[in-house]
PQR file of N, CA, C, O and H, with PARSE charges and radii, in Angstrom:
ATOM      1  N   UNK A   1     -34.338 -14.714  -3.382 -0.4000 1.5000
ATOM      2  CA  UNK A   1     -34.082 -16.088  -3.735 -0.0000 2.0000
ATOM      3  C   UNK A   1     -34.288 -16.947  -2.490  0.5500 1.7000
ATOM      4  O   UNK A   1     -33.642 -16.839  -1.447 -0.5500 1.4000
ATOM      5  N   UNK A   2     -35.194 -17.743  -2.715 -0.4000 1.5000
ATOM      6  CA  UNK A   2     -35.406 -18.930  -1.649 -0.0000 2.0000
ATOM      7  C   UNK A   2     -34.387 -20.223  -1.140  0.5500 1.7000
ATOM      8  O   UNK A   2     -33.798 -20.690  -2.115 -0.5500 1.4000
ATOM      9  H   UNK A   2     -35.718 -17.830  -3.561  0.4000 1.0000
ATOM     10  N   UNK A   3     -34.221 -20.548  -0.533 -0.4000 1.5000
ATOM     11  CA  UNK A   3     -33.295 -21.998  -0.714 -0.0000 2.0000
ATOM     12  C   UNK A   3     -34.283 -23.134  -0.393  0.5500 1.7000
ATOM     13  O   UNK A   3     -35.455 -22.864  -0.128 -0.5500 1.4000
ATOM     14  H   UNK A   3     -34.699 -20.168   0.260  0.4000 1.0000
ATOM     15  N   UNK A   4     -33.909 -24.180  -0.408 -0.4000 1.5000
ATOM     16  CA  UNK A   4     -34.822 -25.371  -0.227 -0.0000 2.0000
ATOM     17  C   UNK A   4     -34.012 -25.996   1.342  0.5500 1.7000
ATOM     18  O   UNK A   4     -34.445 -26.846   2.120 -0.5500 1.4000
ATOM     19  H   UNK A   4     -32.958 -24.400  -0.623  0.4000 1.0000
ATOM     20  N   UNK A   5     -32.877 -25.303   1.399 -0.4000 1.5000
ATOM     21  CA  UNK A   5     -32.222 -26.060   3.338 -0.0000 2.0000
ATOM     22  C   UNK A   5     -31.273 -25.021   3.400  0.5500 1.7000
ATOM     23  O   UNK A   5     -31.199 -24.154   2.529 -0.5500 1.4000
ATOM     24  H   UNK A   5     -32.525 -24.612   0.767  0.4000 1.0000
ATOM     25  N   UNK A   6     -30.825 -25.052   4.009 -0.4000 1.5000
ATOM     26  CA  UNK A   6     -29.801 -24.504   5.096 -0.0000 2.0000
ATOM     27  C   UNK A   6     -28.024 -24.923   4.455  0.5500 1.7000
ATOM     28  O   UNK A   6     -26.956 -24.325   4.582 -0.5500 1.4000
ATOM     29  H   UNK A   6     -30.885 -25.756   4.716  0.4000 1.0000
ATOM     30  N   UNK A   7     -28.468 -26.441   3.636 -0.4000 1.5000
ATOM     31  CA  UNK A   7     -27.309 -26.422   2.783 -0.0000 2.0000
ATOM     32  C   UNK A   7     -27.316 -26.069   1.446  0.5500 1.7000
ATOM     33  O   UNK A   7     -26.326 -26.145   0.719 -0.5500 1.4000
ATOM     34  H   UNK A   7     -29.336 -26.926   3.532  0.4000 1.0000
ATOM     35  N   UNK A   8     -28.477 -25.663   1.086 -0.4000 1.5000
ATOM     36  CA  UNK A   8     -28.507 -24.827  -0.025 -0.0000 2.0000
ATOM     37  C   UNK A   8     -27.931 -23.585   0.123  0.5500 1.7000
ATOM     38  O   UNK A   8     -26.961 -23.172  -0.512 -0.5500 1.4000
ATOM     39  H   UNK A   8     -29.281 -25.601   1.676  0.4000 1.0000
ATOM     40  N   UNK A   9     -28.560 -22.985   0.992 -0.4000 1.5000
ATOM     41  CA  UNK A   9     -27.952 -21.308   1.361 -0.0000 2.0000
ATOM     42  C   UNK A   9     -26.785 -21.396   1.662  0.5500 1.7000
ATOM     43  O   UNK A   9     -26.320 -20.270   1.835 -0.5500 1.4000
ATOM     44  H   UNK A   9     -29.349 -23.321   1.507  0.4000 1.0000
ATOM     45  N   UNK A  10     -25.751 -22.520   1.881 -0.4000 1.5000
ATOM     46  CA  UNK A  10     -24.207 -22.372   2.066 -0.0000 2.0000
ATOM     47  C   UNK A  10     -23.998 -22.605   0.681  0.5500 1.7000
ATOM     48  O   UNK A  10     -23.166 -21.894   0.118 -0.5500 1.4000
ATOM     49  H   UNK A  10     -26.128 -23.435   1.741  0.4000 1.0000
ATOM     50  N   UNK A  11     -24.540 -23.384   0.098 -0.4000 1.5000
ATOM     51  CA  UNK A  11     -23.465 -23.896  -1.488 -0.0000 2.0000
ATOM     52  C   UNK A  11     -24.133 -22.618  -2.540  0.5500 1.7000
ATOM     53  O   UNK A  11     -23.631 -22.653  -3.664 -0.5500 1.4000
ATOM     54  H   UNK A  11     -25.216 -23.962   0.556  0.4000 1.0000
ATOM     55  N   UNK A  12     -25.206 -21.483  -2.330 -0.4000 1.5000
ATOM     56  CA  UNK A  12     -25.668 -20.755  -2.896 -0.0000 2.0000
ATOM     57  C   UNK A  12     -25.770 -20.633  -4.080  0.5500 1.7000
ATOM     58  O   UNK A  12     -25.540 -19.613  -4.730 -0.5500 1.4000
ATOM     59  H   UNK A  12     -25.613 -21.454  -1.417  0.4000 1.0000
ATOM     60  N   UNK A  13     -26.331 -22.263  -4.691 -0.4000 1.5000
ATOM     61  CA  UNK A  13     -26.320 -22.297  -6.282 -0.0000 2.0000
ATOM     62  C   UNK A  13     -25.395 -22.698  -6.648  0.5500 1.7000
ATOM     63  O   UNK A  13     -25.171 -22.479  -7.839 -0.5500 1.4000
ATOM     64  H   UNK A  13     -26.518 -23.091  -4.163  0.4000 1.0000
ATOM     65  N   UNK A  14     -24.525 -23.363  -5.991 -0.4000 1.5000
ATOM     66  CA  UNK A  14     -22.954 -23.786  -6.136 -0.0000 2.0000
ATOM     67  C   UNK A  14     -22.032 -22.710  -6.598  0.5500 1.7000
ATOM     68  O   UNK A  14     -20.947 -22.909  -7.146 -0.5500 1.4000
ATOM     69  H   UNK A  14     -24.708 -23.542  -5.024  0.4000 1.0000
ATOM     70  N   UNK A  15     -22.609 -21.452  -6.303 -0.4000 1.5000
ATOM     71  CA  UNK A  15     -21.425 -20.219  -6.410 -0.0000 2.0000
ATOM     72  C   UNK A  15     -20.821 -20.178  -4.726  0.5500 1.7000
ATOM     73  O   UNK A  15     -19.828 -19.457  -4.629 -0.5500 1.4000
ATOM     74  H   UNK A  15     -23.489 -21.291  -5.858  0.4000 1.0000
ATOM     75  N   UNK A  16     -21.271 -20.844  -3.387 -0.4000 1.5000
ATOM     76  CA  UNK A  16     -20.902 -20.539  -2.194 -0.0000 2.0000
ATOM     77  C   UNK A  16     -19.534 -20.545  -2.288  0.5500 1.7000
ATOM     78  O   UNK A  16     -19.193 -19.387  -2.045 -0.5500 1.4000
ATOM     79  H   UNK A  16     -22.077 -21.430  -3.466  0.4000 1.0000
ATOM     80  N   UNK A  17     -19.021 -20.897  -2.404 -0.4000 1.5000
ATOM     81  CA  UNK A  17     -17.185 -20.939  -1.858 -0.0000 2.0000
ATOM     82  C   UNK A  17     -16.660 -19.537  -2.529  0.5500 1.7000
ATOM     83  O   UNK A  17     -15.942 -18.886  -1.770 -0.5500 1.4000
ATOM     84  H   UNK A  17     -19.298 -21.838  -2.601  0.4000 1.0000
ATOM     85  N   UNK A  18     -16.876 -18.998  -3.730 -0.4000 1.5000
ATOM     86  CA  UNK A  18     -16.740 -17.390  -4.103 -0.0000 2.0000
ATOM     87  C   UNK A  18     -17.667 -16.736  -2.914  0.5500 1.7000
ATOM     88  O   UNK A  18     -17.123 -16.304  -1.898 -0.5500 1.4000
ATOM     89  H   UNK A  18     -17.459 -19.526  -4.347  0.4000 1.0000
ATOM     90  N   UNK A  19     -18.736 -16.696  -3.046 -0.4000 1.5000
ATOM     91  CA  UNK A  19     -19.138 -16.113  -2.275 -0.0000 2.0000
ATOM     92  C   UNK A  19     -19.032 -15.775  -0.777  0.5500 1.7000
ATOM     93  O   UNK A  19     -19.298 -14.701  -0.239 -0.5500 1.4000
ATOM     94  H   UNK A  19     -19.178 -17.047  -3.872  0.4000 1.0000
ATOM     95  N   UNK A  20     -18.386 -17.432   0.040 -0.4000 1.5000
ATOM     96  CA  UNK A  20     -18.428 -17.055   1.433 -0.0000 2.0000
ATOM     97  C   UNK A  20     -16.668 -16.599   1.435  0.5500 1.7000
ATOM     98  O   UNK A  20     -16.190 -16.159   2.481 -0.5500 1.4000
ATOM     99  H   UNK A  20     -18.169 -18.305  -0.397  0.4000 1.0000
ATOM    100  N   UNK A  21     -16.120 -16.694   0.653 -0.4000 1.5000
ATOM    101  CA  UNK A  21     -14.662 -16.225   0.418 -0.0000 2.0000
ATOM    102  C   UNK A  21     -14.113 -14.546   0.714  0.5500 1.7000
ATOM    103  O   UNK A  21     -13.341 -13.833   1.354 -0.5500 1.4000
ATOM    104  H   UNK A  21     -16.509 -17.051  -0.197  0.4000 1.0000
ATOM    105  N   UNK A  22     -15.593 -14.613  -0.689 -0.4000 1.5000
ATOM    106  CA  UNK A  22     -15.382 -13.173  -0.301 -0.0000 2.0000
ATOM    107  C   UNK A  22     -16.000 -12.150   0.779  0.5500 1.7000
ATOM    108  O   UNK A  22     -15.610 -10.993   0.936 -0.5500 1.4000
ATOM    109  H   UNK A  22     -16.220 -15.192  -1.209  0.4000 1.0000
ATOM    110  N   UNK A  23     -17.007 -12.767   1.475 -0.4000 1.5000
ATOM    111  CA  UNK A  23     -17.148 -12.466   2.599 -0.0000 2.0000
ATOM    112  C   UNK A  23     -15.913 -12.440   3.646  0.5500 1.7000
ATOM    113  O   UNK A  23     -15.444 -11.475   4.249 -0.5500 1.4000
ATOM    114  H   UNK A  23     -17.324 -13.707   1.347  0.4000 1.0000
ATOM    115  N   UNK A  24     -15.589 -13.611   3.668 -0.4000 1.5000
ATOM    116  CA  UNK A  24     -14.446 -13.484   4.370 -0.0000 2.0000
ATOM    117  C   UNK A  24     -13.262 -12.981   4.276  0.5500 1.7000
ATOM    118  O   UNK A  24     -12.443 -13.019   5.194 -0.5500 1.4000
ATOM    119  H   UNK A  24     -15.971 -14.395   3.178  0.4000 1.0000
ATOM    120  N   UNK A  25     -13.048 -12.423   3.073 -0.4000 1.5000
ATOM    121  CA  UNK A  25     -12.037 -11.919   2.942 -0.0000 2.0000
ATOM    122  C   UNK A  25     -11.898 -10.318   3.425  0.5500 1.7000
ATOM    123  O   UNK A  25     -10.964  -9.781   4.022 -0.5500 1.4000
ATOM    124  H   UNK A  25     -13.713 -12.392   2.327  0.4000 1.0000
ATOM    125  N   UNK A  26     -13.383  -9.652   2.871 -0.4000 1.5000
ATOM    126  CA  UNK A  26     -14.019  -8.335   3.740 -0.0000 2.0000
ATOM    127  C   UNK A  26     -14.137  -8.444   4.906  0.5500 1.7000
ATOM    128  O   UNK A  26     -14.204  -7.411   5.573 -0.5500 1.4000
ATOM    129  H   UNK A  26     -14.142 -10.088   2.386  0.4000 1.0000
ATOM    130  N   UNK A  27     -14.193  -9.530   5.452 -0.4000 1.5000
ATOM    131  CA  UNK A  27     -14.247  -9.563   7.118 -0.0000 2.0000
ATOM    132  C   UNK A  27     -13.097  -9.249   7.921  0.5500 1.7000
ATOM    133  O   UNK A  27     -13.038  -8.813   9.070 -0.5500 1.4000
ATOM    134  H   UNK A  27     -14.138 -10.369   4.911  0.4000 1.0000
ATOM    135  N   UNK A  28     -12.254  -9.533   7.156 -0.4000 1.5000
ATOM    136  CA  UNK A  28     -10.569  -9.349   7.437 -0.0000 2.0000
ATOM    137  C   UNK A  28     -10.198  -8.475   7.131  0.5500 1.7000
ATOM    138  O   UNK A  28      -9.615  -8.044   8.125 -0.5500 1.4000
ATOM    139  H   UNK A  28     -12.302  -9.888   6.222  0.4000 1.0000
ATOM    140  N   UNK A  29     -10.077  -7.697   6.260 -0.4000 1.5000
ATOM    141  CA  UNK A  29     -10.103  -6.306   5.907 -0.0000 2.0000
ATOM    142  C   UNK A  29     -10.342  -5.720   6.475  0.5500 1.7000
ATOM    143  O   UNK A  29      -9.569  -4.783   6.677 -0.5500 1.4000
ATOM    144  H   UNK A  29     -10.550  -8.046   5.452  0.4000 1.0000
ATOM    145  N   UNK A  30     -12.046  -5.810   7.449 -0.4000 1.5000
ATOM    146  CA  UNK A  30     -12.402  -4.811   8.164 -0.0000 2.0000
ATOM    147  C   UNK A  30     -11.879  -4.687   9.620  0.5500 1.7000
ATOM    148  O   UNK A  30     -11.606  -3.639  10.206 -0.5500 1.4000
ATOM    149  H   UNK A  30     -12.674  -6.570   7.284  0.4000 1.0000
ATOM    150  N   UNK A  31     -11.787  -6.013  10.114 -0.4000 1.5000
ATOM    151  CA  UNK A  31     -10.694  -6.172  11.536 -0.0000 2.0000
ATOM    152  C   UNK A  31      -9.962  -5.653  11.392  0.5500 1.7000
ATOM    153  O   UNK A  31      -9.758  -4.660  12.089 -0.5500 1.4000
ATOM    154  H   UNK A  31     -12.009  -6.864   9.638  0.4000 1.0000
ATOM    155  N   UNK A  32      -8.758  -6.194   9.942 -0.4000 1.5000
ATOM    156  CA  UNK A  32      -7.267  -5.050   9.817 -0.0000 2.0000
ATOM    157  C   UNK A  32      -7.470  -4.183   9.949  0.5500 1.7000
ATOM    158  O   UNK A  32      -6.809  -3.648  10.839 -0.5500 1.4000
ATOM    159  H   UNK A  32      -8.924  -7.001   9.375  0.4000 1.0000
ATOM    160  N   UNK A  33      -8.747  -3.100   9.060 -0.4000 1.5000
ATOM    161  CA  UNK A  33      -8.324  -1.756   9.525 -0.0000 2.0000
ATOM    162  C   UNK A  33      -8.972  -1.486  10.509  0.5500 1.7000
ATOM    163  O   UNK A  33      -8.881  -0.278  10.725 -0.5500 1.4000
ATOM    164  H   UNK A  33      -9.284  -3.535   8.337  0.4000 1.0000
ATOM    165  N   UNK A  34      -9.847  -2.201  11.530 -0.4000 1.5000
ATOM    166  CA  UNK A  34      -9.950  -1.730  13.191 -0.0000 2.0000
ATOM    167  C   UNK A  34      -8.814  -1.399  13.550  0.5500 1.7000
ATOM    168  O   UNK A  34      -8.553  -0.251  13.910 -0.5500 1.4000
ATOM    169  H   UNK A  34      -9.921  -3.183  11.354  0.4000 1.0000
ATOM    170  N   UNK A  35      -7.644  -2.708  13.493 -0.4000 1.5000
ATOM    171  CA  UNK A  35      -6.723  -2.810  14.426 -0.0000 2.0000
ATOM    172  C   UNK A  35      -5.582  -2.559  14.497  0.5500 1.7000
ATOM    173  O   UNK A  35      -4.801  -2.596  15.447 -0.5500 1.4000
ATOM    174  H   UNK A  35      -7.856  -3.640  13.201  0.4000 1.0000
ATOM    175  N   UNK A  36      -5.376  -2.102  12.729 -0.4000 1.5000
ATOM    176  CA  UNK A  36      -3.899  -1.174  12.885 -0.0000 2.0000
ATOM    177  C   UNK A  36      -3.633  -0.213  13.557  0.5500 1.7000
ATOM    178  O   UNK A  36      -2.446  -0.165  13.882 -0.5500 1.4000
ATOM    179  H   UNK A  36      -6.011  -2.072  11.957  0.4000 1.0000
ATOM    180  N   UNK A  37      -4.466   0.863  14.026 -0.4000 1.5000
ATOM    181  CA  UNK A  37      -4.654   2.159  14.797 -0.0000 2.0000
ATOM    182  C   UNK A  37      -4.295   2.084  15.775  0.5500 1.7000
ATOM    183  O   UNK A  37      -3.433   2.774  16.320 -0.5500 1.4000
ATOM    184  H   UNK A  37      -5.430   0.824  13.761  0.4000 1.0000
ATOM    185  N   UNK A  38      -5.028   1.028  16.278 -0.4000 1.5000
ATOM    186  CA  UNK A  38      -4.566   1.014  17.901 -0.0000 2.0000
ATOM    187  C   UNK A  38      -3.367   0.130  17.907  0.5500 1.7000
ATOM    188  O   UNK A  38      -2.686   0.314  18.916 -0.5500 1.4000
ATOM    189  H   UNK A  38      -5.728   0.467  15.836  0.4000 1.0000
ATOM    190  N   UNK A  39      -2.975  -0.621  17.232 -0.4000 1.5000
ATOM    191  CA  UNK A  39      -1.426  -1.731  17.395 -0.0000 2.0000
ATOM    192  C   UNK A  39      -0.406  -0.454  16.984  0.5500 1.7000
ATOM    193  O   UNK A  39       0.720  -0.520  17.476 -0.5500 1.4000
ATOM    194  H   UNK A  39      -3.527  -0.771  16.412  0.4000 1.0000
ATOM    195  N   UNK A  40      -0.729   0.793  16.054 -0.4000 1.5000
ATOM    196  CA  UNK A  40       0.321   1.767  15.858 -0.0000 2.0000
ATOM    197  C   UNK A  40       0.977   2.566  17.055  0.5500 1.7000
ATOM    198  O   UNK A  40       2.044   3.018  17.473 -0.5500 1.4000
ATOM    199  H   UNK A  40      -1.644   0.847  15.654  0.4000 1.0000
ATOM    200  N   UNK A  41      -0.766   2.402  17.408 -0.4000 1.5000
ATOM    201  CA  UNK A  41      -0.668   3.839  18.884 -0.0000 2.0000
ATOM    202  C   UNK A  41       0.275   3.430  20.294  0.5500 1.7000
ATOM    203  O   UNK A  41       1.013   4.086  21.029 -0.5500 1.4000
ATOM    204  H   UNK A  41      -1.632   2.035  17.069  0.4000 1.0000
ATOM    205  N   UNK A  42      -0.318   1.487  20.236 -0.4000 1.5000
ATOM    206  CA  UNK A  42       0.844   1.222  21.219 -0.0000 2.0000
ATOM    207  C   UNK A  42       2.194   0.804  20.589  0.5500 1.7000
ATOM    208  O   UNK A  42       2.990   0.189  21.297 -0.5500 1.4000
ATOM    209  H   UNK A  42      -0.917   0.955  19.639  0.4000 1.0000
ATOM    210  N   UNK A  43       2.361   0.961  19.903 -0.4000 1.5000
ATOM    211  CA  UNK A  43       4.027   1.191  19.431 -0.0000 2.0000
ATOM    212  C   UNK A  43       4.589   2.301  19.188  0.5500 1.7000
ATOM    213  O   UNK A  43       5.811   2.389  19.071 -0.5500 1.4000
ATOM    214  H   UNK A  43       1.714   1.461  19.327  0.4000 1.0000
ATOM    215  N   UNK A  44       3.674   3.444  19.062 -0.4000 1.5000
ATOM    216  CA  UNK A  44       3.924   4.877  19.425 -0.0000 2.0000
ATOM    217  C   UNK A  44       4.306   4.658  20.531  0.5500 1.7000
ATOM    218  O   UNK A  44       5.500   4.440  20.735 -0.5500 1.4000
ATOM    219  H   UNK A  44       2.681   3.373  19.158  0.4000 1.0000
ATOM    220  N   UNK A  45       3.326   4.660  21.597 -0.4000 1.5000
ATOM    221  CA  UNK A  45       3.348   4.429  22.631 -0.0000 2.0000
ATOM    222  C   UNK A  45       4.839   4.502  23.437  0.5500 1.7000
ATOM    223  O   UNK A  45       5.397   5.387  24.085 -0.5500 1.4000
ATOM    224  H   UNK A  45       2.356   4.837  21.431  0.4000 1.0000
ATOM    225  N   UNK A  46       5.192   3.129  23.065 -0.4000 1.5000
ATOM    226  CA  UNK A  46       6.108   1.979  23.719 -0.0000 2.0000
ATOM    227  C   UNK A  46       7.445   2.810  22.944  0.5500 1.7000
ATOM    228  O   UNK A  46       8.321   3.248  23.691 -0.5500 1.4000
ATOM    229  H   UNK A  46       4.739   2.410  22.539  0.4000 1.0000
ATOM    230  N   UNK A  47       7.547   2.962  21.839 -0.4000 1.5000
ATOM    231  CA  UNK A  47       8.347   3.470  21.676 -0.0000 2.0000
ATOM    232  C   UNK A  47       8.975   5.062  22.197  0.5500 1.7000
ATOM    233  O   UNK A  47      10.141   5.242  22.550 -0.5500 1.4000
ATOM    234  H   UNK A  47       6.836   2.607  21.232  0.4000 1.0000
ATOM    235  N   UNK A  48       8.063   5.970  22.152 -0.4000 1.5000
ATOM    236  CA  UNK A  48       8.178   7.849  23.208 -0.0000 2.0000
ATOM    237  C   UNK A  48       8.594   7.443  24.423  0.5500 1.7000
ATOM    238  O   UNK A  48       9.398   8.181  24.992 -0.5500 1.4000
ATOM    239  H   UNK A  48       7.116   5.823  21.866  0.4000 1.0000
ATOM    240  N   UNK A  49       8.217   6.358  25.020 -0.4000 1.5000
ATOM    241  CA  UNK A  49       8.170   6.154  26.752 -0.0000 2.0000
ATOM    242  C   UNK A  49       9.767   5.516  26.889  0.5500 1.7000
ATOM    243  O   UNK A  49      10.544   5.758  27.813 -0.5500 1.4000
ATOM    244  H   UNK A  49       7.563   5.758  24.558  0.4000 1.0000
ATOM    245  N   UNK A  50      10.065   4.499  25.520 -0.4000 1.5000
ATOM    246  CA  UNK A  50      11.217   4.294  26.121 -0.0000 2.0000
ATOM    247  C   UNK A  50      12.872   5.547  25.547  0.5500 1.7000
ATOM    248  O   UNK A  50      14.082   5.443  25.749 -0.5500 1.4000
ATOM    249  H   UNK A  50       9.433   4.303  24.769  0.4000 1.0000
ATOM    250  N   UNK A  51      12.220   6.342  24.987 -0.4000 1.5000
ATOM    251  CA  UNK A  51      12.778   7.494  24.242 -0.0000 2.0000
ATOM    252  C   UNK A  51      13.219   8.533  25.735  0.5500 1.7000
ATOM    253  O   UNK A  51      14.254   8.911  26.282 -0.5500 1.4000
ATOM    254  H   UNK A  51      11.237   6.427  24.823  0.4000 1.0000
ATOM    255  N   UNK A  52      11.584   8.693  25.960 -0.4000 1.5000
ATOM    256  CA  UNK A  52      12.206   9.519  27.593 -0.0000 2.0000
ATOM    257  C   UNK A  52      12.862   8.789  28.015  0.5500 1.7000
ATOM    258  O   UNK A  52      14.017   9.108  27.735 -0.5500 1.4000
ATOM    259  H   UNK A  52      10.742   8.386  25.515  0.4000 1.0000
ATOM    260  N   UNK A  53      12.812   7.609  28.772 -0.4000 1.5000
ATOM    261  CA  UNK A  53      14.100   7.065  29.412 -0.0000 2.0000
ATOM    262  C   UNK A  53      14.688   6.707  29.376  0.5500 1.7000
ATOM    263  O   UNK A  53      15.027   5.980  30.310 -0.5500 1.4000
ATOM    264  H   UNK A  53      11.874   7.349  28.999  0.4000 1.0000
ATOM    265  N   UNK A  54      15.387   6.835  28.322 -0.4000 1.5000
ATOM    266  CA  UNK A  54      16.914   7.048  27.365 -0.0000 2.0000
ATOM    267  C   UNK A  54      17.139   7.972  27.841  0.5500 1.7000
ATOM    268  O   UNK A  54      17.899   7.850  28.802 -0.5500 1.4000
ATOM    269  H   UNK A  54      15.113   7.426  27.563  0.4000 1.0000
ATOM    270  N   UNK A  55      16.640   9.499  27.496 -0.4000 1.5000
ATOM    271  CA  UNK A  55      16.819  11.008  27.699 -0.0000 2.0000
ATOM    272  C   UNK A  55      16.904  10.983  29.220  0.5500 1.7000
ATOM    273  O   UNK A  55      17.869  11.681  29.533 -0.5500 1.4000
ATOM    274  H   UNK A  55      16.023   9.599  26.716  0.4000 1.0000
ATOM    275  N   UNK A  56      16.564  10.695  29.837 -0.4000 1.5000
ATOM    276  CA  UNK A  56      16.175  10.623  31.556 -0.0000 2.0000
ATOM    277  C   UNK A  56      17.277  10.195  31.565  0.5500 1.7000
ATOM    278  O   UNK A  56      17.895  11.028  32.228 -0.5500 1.4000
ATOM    279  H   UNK A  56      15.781  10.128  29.582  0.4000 1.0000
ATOM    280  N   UNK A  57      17.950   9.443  31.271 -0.4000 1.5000
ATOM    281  CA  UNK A  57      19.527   8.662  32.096 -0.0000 2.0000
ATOM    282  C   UNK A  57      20.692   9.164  31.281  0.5500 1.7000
ATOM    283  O   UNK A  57      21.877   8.883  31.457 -0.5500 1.4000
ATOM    284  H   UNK A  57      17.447   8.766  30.732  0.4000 1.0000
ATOM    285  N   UNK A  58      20.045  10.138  30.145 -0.4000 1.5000
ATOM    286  CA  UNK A  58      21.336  11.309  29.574 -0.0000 2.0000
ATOM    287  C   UNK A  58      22.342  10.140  28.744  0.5500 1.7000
ATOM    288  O   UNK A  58      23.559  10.288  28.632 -0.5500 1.4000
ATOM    289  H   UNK A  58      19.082  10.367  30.002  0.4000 1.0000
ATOM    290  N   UNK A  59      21.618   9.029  28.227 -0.4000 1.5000
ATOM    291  CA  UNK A  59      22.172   8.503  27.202 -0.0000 2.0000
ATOM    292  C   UNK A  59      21.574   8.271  25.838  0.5500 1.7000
ATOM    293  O   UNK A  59      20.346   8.236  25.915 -0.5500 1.4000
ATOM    294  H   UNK A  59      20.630   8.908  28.318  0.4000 1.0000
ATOM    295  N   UNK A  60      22.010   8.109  24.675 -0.4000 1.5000
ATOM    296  CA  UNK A  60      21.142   8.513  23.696 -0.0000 2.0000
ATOM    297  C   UNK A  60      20.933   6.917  22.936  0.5500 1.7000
ATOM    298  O   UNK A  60      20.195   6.791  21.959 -0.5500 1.4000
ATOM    299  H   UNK A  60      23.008   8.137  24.612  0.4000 1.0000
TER
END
């Protein structure tokens, strides 16, 4: 499908706003699941480290 401008290809037949929506909405999706992994790992993290030094000063 051709467009005739550049604001055609945004309003895409006047379906654009579904369409760039749902782009964007997969776009976010796909960041989230980049970035839960690693936001888990440093709260793993943060949390074991301050676990030992609890245990280290023999209080619980």
């Amino acid at each position: 499908m051709a467009f005739e401008s550049f604001a055609g290809f945004l309003a895409m037949g006047r379906h654009g706003l579904y369409v760039w929506m749902a782009y964007g909405v997969t776009f976010a999706i796909i960041v989230w699941n980049a970035l839960q992994p690693v936001l888990q790992r440093r709260r793993l993290l943060r949390e074991q480290s301050a676990l030992i030094r609890r245990e280290a000063r023999g209080g619980k």
